[in-house]
N, C-alpha and C positions, 0 to 999 in steps of 0.2 A: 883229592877232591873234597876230601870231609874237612879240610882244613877253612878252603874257601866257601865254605855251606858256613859253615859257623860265623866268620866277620859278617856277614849281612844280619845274622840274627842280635850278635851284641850287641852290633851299631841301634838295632833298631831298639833293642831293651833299655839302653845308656839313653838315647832320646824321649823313652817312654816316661822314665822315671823323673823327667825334669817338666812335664805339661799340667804338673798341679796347679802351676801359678799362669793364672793369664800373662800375653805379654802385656807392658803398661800401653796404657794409650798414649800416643803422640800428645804433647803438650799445645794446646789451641794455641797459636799466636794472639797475644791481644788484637783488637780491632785497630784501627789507627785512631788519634782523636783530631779530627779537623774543623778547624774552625770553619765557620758557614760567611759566605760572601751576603753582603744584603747591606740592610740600613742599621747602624750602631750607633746608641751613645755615647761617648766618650769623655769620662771626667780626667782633667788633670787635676792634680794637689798638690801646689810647690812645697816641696819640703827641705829646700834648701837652693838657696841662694849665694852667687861668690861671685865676685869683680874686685880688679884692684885696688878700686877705689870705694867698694859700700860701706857705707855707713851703717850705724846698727837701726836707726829709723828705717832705711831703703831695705834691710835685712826684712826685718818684721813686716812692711808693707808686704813683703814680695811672698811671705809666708802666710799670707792671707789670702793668697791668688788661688781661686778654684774657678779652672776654666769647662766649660760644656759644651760639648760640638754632636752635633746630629749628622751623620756623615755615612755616602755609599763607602762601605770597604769590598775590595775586590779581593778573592784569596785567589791563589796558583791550586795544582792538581797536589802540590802537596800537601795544602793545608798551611800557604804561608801568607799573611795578609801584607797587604799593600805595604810599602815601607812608610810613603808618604803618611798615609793614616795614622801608620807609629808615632810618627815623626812629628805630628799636630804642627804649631808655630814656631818649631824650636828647628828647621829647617824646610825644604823645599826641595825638587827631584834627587828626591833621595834612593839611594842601590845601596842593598845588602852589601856591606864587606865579608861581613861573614854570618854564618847562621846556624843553631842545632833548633831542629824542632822533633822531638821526640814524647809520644804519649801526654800529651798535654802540656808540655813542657817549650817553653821558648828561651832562649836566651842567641843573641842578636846582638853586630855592630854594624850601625845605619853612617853613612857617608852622603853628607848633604850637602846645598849650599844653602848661607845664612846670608841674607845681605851681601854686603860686598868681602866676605871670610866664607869660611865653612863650618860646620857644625860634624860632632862626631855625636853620636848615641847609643850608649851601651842601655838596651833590653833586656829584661831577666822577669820572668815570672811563667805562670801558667795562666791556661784556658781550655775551655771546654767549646764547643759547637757554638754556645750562645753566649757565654761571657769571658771575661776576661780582667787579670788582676797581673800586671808590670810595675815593677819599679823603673824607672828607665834615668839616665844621668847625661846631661847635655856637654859637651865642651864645645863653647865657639873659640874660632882660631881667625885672628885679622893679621897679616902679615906677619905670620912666622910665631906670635905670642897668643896663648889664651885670654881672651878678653872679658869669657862671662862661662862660669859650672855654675849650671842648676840642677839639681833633683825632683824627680816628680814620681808619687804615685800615682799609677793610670791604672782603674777599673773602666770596664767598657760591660755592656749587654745590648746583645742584638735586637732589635725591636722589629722588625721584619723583611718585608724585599722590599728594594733600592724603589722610590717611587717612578713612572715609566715616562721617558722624558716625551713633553707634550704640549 
């Protein structure tokens, strides 16, 4: 009997001797960062231009190109915006091939069509709720061969909600 009297006391002294430290607290999960659906600016900045045939004039024109669209973007429940909106002129219904969007972070392959080809769009950059900074890289493809790489940075800031159609 005095044997089994005893384990319940050590047990409890062996656990006493260890309550100096609190346990640590659970580490918060970040918040998520999603971007906010509504009405954005959207600057593109060619910064690079490629066809089989440019010329170093048609280069440097086309490096001049800063396009500006005022535009509704629609985001999903994840926080992932429209593709199209991505996508500005450098294609048309365009669907995510693939996508990470993680803490602010996008990186993105958009599958479009371009005219009478298609367009491919790799996205990379970050955003917060209200802005946004991508590099993004076009390839159009016409019958089996790439026809036209562009590069473009694209900063965007949301300006408010979508105006109500009327």
């Amino acid at each position: 009997m005095k044997l089994l009297a005893a384990v319940p006391l050590g047990l409890t002294l062996g656990l006493g001797a260890c309550g100096g430290d609190p346990a640590p607290a659970p580490q918060a999960e970040d918040a998520p960062v999603l971007m906010q659906a509504g009405e954005w600016t959207i600057i593109r900045k060619t910064t690079g231009y490629n066809t089989p045939t440019v010329t170093p004039a048609e280069y440097q024109a086309a490096l001049k190109q800063i396009g500006e669209d005022k535009l509704c973007i629609a985001v999903d429940a994840q926080g992932v915006p429209d593709a199209d909106a991505l996508a500005g002129k450098d294609g048309t219904a365009c669907t995510y091939k693939d996508k990470m969007v993680r803490k602010g972070r996008l990186i993105a392959t958009l599958s479009c069509t371009a005219g009478t080809g298609t367009s491919e769009i790799v996205v990379e950059g970050n955003y917060t709720a209200d802005t946004l900074t991508l590099g993004a890289t076009m390839t159009k493809m016409q019958g089996g061969s790439a026809v036209l790489r562009t590069t473009h940075d694209v900063t965007g800031k949301r300006v408010g909600d979508c105006p109500k159609p009327g």
